[in-house]
C-alpha positions in Angstrom: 165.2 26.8 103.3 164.5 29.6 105.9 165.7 32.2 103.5 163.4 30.7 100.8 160.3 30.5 103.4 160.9 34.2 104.6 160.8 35.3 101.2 157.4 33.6 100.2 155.9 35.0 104.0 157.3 37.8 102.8 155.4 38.0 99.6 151.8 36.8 101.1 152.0 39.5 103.7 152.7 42.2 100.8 150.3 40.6 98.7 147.4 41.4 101.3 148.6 44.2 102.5 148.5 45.9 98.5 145.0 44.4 97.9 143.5 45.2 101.3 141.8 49.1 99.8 138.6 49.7 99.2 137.9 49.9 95.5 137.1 53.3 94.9 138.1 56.1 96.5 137.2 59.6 95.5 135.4 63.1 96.7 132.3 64.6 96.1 132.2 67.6 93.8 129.1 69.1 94.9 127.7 72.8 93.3 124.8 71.2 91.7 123.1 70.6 94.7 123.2 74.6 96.1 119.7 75.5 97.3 118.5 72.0 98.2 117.2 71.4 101.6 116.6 69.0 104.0 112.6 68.9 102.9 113.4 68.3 98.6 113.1 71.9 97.9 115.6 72.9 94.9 114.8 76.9 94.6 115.1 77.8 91.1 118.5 79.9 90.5 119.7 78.0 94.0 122.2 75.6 92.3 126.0 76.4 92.1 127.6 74.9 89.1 130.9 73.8 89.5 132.0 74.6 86.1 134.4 77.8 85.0 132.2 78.5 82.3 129.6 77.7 80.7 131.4 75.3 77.9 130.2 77.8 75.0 126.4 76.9 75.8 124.2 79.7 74.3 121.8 79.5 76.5 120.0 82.0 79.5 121.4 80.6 83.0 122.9 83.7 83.8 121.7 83.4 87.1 124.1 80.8 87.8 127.4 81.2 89.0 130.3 79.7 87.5 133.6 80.2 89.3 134.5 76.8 90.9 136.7 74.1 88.3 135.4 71.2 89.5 136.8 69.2 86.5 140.1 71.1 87.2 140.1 69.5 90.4 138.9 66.4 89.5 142.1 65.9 87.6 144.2 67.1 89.8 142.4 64.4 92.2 142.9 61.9 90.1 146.7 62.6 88.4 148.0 63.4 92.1 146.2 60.7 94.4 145.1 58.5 91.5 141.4 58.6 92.8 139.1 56.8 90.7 135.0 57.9 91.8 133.5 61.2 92.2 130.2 61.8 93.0 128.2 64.2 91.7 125.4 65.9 93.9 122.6 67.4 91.9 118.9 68.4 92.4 115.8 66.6 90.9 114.3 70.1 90.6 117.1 70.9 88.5 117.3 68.3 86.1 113.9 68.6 84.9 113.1 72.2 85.4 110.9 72.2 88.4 108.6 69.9 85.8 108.0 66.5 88.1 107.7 63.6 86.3 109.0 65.3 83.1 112.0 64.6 80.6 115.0 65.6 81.7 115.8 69.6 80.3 117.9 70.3 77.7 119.6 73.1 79.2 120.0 72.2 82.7 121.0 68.2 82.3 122.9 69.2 79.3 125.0 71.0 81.9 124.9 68.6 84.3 126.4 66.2 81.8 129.3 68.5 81.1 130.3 67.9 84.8 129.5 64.3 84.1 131.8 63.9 81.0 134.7 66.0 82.7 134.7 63.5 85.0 134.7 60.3 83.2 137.5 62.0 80.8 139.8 61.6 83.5 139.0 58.0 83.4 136.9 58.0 86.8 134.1 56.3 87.8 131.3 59.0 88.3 127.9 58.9 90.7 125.1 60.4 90.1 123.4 61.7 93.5 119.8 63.0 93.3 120.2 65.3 96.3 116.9 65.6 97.5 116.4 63.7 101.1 113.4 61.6 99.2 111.3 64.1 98.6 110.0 66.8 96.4 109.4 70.5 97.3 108.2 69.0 101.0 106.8 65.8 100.5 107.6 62.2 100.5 108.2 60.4 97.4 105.3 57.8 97.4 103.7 58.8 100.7 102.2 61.7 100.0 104.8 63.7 97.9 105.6 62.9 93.8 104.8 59.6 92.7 106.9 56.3 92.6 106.5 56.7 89.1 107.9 60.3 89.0 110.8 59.1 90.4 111.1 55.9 88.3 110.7 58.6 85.2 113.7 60.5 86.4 115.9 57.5 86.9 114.7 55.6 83.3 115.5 58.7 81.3 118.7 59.0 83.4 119.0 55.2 82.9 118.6 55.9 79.1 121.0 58.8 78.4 123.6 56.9 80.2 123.2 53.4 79.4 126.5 53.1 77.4 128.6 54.9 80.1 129.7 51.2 82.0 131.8 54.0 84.7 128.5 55.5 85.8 127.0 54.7 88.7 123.6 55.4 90.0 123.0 57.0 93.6 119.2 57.0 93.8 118.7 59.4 96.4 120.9 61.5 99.3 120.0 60.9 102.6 116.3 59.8 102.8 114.8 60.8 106.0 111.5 60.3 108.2 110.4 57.9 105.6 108.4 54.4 106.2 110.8 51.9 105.1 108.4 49.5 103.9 106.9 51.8 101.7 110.5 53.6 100.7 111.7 49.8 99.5 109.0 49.9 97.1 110.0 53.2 95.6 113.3 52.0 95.4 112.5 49.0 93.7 110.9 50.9 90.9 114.0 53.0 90.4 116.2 50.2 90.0 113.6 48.7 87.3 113.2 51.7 85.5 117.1 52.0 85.5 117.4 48.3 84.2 114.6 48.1 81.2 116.2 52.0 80.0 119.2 49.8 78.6 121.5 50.4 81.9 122.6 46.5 82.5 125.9 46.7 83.7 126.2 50.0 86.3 126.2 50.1 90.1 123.1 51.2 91.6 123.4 52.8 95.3 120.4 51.9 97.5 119.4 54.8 100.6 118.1 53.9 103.6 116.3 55.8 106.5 118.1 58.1 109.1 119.9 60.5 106.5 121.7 57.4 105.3 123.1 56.7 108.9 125.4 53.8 109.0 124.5 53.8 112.5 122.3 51.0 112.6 121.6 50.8 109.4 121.9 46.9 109.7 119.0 47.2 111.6 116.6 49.7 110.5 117.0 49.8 106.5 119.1 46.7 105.6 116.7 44.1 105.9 114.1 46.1 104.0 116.2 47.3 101.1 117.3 43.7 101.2 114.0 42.8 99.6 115.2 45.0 96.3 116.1 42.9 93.3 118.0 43.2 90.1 115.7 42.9 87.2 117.6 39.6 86.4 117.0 38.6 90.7 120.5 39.5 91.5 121.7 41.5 94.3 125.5 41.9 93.6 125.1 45.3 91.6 122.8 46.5 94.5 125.2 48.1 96.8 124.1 49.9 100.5 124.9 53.8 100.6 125.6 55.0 103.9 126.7 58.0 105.3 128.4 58.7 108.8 130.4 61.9 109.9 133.2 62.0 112.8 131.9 66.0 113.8 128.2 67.3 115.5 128.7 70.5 114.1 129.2 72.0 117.1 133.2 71.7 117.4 133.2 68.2 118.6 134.3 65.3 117.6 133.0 61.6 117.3 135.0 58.6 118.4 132.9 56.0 118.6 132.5 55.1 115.3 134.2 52.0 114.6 132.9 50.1 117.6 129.2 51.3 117.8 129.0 52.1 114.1 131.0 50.3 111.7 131.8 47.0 113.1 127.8 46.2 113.4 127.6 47.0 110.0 130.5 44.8 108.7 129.1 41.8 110.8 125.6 42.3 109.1 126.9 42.5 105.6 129.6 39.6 106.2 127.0 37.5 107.7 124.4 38.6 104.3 127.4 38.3 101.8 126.4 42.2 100.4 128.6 45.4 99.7 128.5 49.0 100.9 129.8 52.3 99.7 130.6 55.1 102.1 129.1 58.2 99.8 129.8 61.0 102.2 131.9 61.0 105.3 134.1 63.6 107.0 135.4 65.7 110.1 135.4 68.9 108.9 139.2 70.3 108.0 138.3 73.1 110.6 138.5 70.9 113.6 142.2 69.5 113.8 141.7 67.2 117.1 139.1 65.1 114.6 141.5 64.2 111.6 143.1 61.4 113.7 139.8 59.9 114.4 138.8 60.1 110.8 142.4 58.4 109.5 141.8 55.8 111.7 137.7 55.2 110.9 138.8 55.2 107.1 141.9 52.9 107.8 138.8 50.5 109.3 137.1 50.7 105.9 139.9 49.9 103.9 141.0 47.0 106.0 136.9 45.5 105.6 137.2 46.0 101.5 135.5 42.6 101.5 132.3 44.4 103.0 133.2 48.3 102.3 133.0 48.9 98.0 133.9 52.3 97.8 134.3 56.3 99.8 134.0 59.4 98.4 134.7 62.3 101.3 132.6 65.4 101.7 133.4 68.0 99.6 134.8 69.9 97.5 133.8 71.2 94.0 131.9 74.4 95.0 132.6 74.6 98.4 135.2 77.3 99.7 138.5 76.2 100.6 138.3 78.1 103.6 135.1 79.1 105.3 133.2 75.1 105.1 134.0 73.5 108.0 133.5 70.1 105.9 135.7 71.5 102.8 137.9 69.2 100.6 138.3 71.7 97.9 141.7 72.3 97.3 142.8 76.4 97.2 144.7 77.2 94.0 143.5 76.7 90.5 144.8 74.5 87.6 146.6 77.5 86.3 149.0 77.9 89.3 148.3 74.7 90.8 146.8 72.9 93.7 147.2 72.9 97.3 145.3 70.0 99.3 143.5 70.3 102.7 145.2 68.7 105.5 142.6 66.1 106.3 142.2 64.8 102.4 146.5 64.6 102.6 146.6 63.1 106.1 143.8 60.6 106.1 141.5 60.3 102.8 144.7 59.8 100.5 147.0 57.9 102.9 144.8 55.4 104.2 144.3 54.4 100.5 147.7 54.5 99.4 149.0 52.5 102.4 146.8 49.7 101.8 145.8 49.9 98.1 147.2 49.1 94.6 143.4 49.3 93.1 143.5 50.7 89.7 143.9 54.6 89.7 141.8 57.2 87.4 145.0 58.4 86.2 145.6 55.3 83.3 143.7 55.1 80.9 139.7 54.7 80.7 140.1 51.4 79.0 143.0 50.0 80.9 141.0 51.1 84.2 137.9 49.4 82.9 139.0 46.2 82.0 141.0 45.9 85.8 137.8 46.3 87.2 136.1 43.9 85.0 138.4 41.4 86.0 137.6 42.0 89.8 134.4 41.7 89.2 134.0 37.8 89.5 135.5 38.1 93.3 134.1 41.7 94.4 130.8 41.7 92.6 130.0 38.3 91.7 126.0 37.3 91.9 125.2 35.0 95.0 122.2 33.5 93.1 123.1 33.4 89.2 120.2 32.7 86.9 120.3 30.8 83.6 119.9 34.4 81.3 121.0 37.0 83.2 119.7 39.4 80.0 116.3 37.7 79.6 113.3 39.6 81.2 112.5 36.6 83.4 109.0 36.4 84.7 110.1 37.4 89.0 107.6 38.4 91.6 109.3 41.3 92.6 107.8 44.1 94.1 107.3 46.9 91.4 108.6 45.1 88.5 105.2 45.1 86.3 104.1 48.3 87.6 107.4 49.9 85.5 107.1 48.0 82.6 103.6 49.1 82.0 105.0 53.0 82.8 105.3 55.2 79.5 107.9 57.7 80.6 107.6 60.7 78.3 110.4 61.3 75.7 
């Protein structure tokens, strides 16, 4: 009877020990982003693509530089560490040729989109990240700067082209900053809309607070505004919280405070509120060896609050150097005579995964990956207030529903 006791202890303890991991796990692969600043200005020729080549395009964007395989080191990501989410920096500006409000270019999303597809061909999940701190060239987007309905025309035709892509998911925008909240919710709220009558029902949609995306009280001074934000069917569960906290200042020192002051706040508030978050960017900078133990341990936190925590992807790699960013997570090497890891993404972004998580890896296949976490979905994502349709337009009072659907967004 003992022996038969142990055995079934044994099992339960294994059992939440394997299923304990945050969903995703992944890097950013950023390059598309070059150029951008902390004010939304995207200089043209400023991006850095992180493609080898241009992928036989015959086109004049010889001002770029292309010398960084970011799809090379996606799959390495994903065959060696079975990562499953990258996310994918990139700049309004870029997307639609410095043209605001306009369709999205040819040239310049088209090459976007090979980054894109490289990445869901190793059968990841893939974020799009509009890198430009809520604004454009300087100002606010809806106080001041381009118009809610800018925006909303950016994410509808991005909503459009990747409706049929159910392993996209949509980061509205990096690090917002200086923004009224109040007004900010409603520019978010028209995003999500425009995303939702473009055709994209199913994908993940990452709402930004304040603060650069600060998880730092983020409970306090963006949750309960971006709360207000509703599905177009009045669901939240596909409305996930993007936050953002590093472990180094810059300066050569290094945080420890953050699971105490910053993270367990947070899990309390979204606990107590039944919602999700996704760590977008975090890191310590590979640079300063006394802060990778104080990263493994803020990411083994994460992984142990999967209830609360969706998702990380680390800062960065992709067009970063492997050598001179302090916050680099590009590997050195190339595909050619293969990869060698930074210390901090094998001692703490990969381990603290593997030791508590069996979630499915990028390295099966797209379909077997997609239908794993289509069957999590009832537990991890599952609407707190289901409605009778959840594809009808319903008639819901929510703030900058009818304002979208009377939007024409140019072809």
């Amino acid at each position: 009877m003992f022996s038969r006791l142990l055995g079934v202890l044994i099992i339960a303890l294994s059992f939440s020990r394997v299923f304990a991991g945050t969903k995703f796990n992944g890097v950013n692969i950023a390059g598309f982003d070059f150029g951008c600043d902390g004010d939304g200005f995207c200089p043209k020729g400023g991006a850095t693509p992180p493609l080898l080549s241009k992928n036989g395009r015959n086109t004049d964007i010889s001002h770029y530089l292309f010398y960084s395989d970011g799809p090379g080191q996606m799959h390495h990501f994903s065959q060696k560490h079975g990562m499953n989410v990258f996310r994918l920096p990139v700049g309004w500006q870029f997307l639609v040729n410095h043209k605001v409000g306009g369709p999205l270019d040819p040239t310049n999303a088209g090459l976007y989109d090979d980054l894109v597809q490289a990445c869901l061909k190793v059968g990841a999940y893939c974020m799009i990240d509009i890198h430009n701190y809520a604004r454009w060239d300087g100002k606010i987007i809806g106080q001041g700067g381009a118009t809610d309905e800018q925006f909303a025309s950016l994410w509808w035709h991005l909503g459009k082209k990747y409706k049929n892509e159910p392993r996209i998911m949509m980061g509205l925008m990096n690090e917002p900053h200086d923004v009224d909240m109040d007004r900010w919710t409603m520019t978010v709220q028209k995003a999500v809309t425009a995303i939702r009558k473009a055709g994209a029902r199913s994908q993940l949609i990452l709402l930004p607070g304040n603060h650069y995306s600060s998880a730092r009280d983020f409970h306090k001074n963006c949750a309960p505004e971006l709360s207000r934000v509703k599905d177009i069917d009045g669901t939240v569960n596909k409305l996930i919280f993007d936050v953002h906290k590093y472990y180094d200042d810059g300066r050569g020192h290094c945080r420890t405070d953050l699971i105490d002051d910053v993270y367990r706040p947070l899990v309390t508030y979204l606990r107590k509120n039944r919602r999700k978050a996704f760590v977008s960017e975090t890191g310590g900078g590979s640079s300063y060896a006394k802060c990778i133990p104080n990263v493994c341990r803020g990411l083994k936190y994460l992984h142990q609050n999967a209830d609360v925590f969706l998702g990380i992807t680390g800062w960065s790699a992709g067009a970063f150097s492997s050598k001179s960013y302090d916050l680099t997570l590009t590997p050195e090497g190339s595909a050619k005579v293969g990869w060698t890891d930074q210390k901090i993404l094998t001692e703490c972004f990969v381990p603290m995964w593997k030791t508590v998580s069996a979630r499915p890896r990028a390295g099966r296949r797209a379909a077997e990956l997609d239908a794993a976490i289509e069957a999590d979905n009832d537990e991890i994502l599952a609407p707190r207030e289901a409605i009778a349709d959840p594809d009808a337009d319903a008639d819901l009072e929510v703030a900058g529903m009818d304002e979208v659907e009377e939007i024409e967004f140019e072809a």
